[in-house]
C-alpha positions in Angstrom: 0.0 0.0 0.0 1.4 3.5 -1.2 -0.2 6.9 0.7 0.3 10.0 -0.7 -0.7 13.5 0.8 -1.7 16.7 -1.0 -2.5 19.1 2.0 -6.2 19.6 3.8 -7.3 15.7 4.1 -6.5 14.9 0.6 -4.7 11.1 0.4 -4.7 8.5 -2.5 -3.9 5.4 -1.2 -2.9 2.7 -4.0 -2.7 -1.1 -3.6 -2.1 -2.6 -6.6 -3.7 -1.2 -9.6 -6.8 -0.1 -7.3 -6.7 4.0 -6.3 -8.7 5.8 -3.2 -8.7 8.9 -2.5 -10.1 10.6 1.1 -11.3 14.4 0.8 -10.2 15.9 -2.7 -10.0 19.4 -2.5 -12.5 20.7 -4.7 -11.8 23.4 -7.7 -13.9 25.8 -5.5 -11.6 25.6 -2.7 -9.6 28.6 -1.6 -7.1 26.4 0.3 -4.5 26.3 -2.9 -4.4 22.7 -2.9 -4.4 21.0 -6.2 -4.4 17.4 -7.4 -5.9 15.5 -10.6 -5.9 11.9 -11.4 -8.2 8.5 -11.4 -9.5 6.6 -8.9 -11.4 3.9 -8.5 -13.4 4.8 -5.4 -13.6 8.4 -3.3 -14.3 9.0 0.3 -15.7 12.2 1.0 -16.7 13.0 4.8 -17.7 16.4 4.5 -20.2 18.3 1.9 -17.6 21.5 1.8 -14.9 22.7 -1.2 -12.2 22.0 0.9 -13.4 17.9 1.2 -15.8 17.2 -1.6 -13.9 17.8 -4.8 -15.2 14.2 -6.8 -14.8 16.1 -10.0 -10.7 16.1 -9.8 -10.7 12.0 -9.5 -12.2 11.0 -13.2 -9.6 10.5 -15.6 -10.6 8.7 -18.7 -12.5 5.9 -18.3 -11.5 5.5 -14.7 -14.5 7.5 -12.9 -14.5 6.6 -8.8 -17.5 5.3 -6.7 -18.2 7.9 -4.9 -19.0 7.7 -1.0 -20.7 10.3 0.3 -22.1 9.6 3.9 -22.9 7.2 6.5 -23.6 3.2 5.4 -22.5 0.0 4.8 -20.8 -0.2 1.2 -18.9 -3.5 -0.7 -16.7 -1.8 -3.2 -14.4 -4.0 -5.4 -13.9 -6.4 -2.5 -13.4 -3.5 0.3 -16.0 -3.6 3.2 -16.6 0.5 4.0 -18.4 1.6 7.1 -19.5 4.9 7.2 -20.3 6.7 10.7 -22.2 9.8 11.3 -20.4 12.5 13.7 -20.4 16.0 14.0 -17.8 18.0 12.2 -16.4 21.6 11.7 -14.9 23.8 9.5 -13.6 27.3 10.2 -16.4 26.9 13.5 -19.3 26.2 11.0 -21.2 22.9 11.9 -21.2 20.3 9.3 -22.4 16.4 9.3 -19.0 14.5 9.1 -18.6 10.8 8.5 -15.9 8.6 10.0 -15.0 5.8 7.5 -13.4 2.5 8.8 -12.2 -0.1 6.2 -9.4 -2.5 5.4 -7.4 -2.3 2.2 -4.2 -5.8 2.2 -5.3 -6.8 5.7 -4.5 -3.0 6.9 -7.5 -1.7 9.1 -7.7 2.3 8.5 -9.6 4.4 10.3 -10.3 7.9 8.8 -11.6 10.9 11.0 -12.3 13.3 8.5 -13.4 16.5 10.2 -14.6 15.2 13.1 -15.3 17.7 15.7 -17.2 15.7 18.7 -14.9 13.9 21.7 -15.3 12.0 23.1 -16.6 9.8 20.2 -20.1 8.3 20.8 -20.7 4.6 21.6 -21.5 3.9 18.1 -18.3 5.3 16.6 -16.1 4.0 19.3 -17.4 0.6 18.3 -16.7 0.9 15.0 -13.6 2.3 15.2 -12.2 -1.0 17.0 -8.6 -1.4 16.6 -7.4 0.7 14.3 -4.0 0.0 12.5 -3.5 3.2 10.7 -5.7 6.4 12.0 -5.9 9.4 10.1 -6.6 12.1 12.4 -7.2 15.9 12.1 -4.9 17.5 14.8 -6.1 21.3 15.3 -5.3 23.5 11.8 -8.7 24.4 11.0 -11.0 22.0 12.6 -12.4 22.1 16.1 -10.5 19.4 17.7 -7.9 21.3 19.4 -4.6 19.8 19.3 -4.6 18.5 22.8 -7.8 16.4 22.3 -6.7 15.2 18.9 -4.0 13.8 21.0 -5.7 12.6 23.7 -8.4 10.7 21.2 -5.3 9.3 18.7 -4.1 7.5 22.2 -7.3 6.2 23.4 -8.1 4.7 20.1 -5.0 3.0 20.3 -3.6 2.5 16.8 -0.4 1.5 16.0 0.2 4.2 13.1 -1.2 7.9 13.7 -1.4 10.1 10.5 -2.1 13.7 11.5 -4.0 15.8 8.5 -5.3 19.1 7.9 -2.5 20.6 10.2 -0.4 23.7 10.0 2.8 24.0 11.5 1.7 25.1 14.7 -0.7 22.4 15.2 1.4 19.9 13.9 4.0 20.8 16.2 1.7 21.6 19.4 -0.2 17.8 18.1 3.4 15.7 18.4 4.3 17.4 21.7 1.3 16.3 23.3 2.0 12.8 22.1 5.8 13.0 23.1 6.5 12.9 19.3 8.3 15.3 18.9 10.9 13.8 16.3 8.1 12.3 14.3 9.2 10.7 11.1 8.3 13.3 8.2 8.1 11.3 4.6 7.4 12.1 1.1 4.7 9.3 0.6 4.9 6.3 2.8 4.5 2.7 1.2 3.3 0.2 4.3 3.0 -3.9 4.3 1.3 -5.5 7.0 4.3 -6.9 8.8 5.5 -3.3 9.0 3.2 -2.2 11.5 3.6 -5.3 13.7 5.0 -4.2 17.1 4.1 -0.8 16.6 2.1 1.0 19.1 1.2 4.7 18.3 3.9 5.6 16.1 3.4 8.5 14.2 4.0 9.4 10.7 3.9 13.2 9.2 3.3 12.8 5.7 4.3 16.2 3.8 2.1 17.3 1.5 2.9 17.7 -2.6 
């Protein structure tokens, strides 16, 4: 499995000759970040430009199944659950869905712009045992930097992703952990037997 970063919450992942992109920044988006290219199925967990930009993943024939909200889904093989929380961006209230799913035996766990902690007993469920979580950690979402923390720990995964950071969060984010000296990569390519003995390691992706 390959994960690359574009900035905001924008990742392809790509196992194999299957591509999935979380949160493409839309062409409406003021944020600057750009990316174009196919995949085969999109995750989008919030309905704003920064999030929701499905129209930058078609590329020729290769037009993604798109994912939009809460639900159970069967994509090519890949069991997606979708769980409703409460988000935020820039303090406005949006409906944000978590998405939990396994791609070569690797269980991810995606936070999109989840605002709410603690997580409700429906989430927490779902969220069970998380090898890789992808977590928001206090740029421009409501999570402050300490809870993002303080929820990456609790959930217990033995790979923490931060997204949608600036430098100050980011830094403010590893510090609560006792990360400071994080490993920072260009795009991070991941087997199961990598993560095996690893208990909340974190990796800062930079974006392209």
């Amino acid at each position: 499995m390959i994960i690359t970063y574009f900035g905001k919450q924008f990742f392809k992942i790509t196992q194999g000759e299957m591509v999935l992109a979380f949160n493409p920044v839309s062409k409406n988006s003021k944020s600057g970040v750009s990316a174009h290219f196919g995949a085969d199925i999109a995750l989008i967990t919030t309905n704003h430009p920064d999030y929701n930009g499905i129209e930058q993943l078609g590329r020729g024939d290769r037009i993604p199944f798109a994912i939009t909200g809460p639900g159970d889904y069967e994509v090519k093989e890949i069991f997606i659950k979708g769980i409703m929380t409460e988000g935020s961006v820039a303090s406005k209230k949006y409906i944000n869905t978590v998405y939990t799913l396994a791609i070569d035996d690797i269980n991810l766990v995606f936070l999109g712009t989840l605002s709410s902690f603690p997580l409700s007993k429906e989430a927490r469920e779902a969220i069970d045992g998380p090898d890789i979580l992808f977590i928001p950690t206090g740029g421009d979402g409501a999570l402050s930097a300490k809870d993002s923390a303080k929820l990456a720990s609790s959930l217990e995964p033995k790979m923490i992703i931060p997204m949608d950071y600036d430098s100050a969060s980011l830094r403010a984010f590893l510090k609560e952990l006792g990360e400071e000296k994080a490993e920072s990569v260009d795009k991070l390519t991941i087997k199961r037997k990598d993560l095996e003995g690893k208990d909340g390691v974190v990796v800062v992706l930079k974006s392209l």
